[in-house]
N, CA, C and O of each residue as an XYZ file, in Angstrom:
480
protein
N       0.826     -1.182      0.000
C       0.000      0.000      0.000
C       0.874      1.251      0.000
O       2.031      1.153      0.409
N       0.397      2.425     -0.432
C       1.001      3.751     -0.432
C       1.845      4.210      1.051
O       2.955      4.708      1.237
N       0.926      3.854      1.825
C       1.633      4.214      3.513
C       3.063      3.883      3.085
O       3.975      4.600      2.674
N       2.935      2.142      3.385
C       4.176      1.617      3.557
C       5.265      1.619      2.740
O       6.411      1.294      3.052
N       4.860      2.005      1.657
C       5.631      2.403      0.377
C       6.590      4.112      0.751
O       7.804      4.312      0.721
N       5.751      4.832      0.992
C       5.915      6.023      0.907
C       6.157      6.586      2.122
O       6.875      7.586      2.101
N       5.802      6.259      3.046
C       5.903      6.899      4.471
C       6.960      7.363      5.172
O       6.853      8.237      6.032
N       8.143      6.753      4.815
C       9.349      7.369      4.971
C       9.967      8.572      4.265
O      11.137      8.946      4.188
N       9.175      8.916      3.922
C       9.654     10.026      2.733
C       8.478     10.752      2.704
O       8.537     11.404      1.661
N       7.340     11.022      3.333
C       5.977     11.703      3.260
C       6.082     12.969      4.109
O       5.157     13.781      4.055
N       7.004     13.165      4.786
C       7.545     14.561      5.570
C       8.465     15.597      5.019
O       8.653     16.742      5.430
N       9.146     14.807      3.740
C      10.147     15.454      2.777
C       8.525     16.201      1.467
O       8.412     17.362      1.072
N       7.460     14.852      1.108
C       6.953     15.431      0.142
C       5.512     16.761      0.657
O       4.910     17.552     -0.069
N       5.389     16.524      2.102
C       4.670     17.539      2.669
C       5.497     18.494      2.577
O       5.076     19.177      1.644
N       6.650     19.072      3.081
C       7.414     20.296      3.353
C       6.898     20.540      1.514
O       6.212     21.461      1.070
N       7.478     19.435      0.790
C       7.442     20.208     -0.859
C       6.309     20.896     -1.364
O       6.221     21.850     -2.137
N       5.059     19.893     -0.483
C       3.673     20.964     -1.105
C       3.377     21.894     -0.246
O       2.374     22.531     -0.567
N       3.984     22.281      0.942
C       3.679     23.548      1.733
C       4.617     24.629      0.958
O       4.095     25.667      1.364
N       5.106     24.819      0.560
C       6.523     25.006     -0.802
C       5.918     25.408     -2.345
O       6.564     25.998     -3.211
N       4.800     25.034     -2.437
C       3.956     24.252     -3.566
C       4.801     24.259     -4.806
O       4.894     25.019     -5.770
N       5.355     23.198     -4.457
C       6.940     22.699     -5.500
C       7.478     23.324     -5.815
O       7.652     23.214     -7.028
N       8.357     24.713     -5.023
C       9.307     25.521     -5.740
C      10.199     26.220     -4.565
O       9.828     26.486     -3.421
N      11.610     26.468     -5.218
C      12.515     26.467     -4.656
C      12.642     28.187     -4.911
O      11.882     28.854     -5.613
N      13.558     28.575     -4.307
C      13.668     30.174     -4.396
C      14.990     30.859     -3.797
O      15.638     30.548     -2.798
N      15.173     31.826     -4.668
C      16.055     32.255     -4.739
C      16.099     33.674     -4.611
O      15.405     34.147     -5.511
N      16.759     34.853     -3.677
C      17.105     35.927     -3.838
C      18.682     36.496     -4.091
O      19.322     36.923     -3.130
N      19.085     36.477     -5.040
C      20.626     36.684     -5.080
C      20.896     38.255     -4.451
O      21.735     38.450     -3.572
N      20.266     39.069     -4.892
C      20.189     40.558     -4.068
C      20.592     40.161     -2.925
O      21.805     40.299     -2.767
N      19.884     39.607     -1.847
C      20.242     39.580     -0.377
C      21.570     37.896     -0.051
O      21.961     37.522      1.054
N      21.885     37.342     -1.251
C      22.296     36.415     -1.058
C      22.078     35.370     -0.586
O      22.777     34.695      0.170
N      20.774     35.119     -1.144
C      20.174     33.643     -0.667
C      20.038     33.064     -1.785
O      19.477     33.470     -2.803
N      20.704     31.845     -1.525
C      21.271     30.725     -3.209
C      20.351     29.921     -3.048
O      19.780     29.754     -1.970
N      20.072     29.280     -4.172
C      19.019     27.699     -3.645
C      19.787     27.237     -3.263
O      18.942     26.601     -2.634
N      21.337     26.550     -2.714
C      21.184     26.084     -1.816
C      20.937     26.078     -0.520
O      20.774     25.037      0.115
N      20.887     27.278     -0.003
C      20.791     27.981      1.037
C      19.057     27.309      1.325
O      18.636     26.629      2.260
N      18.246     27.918     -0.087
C      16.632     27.458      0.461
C      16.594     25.802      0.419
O      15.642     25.348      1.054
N      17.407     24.861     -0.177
C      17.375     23.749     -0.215
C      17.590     23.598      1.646
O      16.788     22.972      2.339
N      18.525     24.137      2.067
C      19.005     23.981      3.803
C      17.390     23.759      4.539
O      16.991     22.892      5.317
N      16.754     24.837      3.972
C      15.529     25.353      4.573
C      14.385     24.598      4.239
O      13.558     24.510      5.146
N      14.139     24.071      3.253
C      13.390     22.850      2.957
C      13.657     21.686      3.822
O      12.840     20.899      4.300
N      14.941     21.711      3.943
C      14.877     20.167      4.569
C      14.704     20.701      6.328
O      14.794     19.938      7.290
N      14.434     22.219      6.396
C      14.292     22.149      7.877
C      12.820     21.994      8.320
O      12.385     21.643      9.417
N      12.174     22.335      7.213
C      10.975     22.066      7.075
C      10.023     21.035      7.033
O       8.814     21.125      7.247
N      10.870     19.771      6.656
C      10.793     18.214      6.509
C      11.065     17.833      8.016
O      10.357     17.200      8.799
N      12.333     18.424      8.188
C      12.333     17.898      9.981
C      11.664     18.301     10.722
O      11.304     17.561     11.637
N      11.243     19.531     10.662
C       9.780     20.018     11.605
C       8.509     18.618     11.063
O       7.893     17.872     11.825
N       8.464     18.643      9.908
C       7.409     17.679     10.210
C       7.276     16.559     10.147
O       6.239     15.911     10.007
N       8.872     16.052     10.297
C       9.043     14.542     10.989
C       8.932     14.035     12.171
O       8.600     12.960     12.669
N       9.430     15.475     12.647
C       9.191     15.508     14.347
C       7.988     15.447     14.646
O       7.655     14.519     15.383
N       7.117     16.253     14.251
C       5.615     15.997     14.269
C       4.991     14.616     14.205
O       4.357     13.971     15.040
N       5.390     14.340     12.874
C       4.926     13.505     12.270
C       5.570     12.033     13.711
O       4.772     11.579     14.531
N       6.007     11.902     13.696
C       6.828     10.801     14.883
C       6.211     11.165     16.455
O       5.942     10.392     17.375
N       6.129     12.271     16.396
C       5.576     12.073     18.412
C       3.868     12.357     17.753
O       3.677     11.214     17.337
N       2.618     13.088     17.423
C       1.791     13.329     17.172
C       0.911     11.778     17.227
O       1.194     10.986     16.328
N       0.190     11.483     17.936
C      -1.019     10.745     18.307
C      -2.488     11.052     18.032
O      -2.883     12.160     18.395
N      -3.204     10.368     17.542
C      -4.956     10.547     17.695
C      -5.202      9.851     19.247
O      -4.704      8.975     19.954
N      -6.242     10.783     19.276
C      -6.861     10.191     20.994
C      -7.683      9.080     20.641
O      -8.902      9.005     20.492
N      -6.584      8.056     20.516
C      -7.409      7.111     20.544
C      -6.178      5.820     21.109
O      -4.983      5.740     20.824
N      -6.997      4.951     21.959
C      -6.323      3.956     23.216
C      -5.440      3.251     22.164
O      -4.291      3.028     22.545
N      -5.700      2.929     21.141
C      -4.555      2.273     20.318
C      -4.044      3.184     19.039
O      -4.529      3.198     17.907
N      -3.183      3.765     19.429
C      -3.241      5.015     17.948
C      -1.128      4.823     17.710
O      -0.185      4.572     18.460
N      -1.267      5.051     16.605
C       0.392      5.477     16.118
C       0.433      6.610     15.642
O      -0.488      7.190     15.067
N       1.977      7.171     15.942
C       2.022      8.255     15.259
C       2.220      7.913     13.293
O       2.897      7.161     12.593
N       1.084      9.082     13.061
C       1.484      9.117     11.266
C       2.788      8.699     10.274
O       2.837      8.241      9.132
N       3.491      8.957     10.948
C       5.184      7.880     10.265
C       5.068      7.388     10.857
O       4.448      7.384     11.920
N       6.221      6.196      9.833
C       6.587      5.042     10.569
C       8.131      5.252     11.198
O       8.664      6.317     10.886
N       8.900      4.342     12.050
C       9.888      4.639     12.458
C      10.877      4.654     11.684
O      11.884      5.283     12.010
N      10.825      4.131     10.777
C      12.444      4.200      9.677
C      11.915      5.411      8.796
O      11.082      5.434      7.891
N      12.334      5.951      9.110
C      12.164      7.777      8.304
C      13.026      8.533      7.419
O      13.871      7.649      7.560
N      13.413      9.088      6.888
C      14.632      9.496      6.556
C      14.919     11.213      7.186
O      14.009     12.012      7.412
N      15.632     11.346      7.280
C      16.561     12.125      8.508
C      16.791     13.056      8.042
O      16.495     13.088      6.847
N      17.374     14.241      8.583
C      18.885     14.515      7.990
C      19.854     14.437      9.219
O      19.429     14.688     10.347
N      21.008     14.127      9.020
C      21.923     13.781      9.519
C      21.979     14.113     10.976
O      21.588     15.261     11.188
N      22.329     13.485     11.997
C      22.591     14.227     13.751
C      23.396     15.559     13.438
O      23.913     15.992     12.408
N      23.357     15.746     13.946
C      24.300     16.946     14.685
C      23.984     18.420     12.635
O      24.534     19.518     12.541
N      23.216     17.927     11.729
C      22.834     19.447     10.785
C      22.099     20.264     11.168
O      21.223     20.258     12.033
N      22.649     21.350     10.174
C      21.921     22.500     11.037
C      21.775     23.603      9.614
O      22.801     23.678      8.938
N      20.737     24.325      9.207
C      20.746     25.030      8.104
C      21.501     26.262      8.201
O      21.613     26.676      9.355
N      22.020     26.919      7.345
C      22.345     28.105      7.751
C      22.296     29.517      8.336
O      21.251     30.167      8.306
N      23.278     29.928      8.798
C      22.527     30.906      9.616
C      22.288     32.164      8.578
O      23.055     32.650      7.747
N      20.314     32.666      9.103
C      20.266     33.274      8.934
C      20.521     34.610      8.708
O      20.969     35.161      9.714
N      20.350     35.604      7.381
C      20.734     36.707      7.325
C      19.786     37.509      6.933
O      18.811     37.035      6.349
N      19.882     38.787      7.163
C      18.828     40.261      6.979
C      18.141     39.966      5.950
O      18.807     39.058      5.453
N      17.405     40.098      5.407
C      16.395     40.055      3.954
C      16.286     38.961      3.175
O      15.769     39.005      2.059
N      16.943     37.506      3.899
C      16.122     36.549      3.910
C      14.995     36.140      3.828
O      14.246     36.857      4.491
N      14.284     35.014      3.145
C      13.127     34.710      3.448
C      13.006     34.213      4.477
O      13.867     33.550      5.056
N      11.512     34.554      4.997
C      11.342     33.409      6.135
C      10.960     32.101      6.109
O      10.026     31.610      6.744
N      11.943     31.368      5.118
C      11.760     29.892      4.967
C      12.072     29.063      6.290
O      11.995     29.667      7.359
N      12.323     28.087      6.284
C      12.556     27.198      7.092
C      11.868     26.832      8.318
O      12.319     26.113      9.209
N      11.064     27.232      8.288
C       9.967     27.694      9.476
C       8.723     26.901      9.581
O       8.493     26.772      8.378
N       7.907     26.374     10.087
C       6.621     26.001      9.690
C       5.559     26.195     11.007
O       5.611     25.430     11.970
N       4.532     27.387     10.916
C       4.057     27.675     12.079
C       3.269     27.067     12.753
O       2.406     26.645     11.984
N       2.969     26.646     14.182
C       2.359     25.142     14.759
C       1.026     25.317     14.541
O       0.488     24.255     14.230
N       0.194     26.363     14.590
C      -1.471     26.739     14.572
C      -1.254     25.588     13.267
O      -1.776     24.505     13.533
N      -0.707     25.636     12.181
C      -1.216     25.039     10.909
C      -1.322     23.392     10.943
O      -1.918     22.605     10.208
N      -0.314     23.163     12.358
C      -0.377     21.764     12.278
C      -1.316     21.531     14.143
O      -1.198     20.598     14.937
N      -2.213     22.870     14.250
C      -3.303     22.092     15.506
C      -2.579     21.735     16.498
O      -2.395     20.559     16.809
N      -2.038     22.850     17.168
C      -0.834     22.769     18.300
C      -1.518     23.462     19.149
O      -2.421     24.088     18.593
N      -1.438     23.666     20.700
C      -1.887     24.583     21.813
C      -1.316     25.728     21.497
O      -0.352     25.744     20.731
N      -1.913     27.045     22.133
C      -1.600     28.291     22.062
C       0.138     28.681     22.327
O       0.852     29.520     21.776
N       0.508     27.416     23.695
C       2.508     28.000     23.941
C       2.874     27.378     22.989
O       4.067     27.199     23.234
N       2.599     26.779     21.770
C       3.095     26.762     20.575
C       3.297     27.153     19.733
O       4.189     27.019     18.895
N       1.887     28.101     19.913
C       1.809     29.172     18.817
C       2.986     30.305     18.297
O       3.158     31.343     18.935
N       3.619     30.049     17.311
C       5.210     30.976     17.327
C       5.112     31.707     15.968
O       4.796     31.011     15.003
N       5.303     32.793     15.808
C       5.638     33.892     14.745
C       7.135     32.854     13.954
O       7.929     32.068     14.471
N       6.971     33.341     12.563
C       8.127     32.902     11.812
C       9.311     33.851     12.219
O      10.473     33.447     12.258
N       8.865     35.398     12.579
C       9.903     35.805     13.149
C      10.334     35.758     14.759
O      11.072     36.361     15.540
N       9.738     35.058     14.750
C      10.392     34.797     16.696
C      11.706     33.041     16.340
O      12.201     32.194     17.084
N      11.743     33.303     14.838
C      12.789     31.716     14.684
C      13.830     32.323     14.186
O      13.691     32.484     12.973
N      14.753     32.706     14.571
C      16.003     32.742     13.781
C      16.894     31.437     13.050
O      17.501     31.512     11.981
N      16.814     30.537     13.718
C      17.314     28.958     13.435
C      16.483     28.352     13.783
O      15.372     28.602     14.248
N      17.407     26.867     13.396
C      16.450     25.483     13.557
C      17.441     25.202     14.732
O      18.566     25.665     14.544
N      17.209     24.414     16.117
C      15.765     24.245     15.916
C      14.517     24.707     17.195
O      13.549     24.148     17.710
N      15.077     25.801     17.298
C      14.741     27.071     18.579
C      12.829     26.547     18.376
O      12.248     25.461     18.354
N      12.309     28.276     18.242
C      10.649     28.272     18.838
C      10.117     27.803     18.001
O       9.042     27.307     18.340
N      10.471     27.669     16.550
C       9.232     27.231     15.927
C       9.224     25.618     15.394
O       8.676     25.064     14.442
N       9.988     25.209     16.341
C       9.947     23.477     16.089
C       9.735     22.767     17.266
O      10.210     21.661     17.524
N       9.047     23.398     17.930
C       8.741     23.075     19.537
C       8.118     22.619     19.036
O       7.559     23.022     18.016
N       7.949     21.305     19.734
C       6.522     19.897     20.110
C       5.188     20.280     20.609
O       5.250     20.914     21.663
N       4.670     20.191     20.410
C       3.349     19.829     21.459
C       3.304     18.956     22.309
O       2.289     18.810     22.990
């Protein structure tokens, strides 16, 4: 089935449609795609993390991934932000049905993986 097929990789293709398949670039302020590529995949880890602790209230429930996931590496980290950047890399918790001390502005994130990748 699609789950089991795909599920390891369904946090990489969510970040892509919150994205709605496109990558971006400001050379003016010096932001390269790879720079937004950094930021995509911080975006995937926000919602792997999700995706891995997040439960339905229900007495026998799993979280939406499965445990073999794909990652990015321990110890990465995207780059640090600079002035007139986008505010990529970010993904705000209201959208993923989080309590209010979750609730975080894209600008209250300077990096990953500070306020706006807090858990519920």
């Amino acid at each position: 089935d699609a789950r089991s097929r795909y599920g390891s990789v369904a946090h990489l293709w969510g970040a892509w449609c919150i994205r709605e398949g496109r990558f971006q670039s400001d050379l003016d302020v010096g932001y390269e795609g790879w720079h937004d590529f950094q930021f995509f995949l911080a975006e995937a880890e926000i919602l792997r993390r999700w995706g891995r602790s997040w439960r339905p209230d229900r007495a026998k429930s799993e979280p939406p991934l499965p445990e073999e996931v794909w990652h990015v590496p321990k110890g990465w980290e995207p780059p640090q932000r600079r002035p007139g950047w986008p505010r990529t890399g970010v993904i705000v918790f209201p959208l993923l049905g989080c309590t209010p001390r979750c609730r975080r502005s894209p600008e209250s994130c300077d990096r990953f993986p500070p306020a706006c990748t807090e858990l519920c």
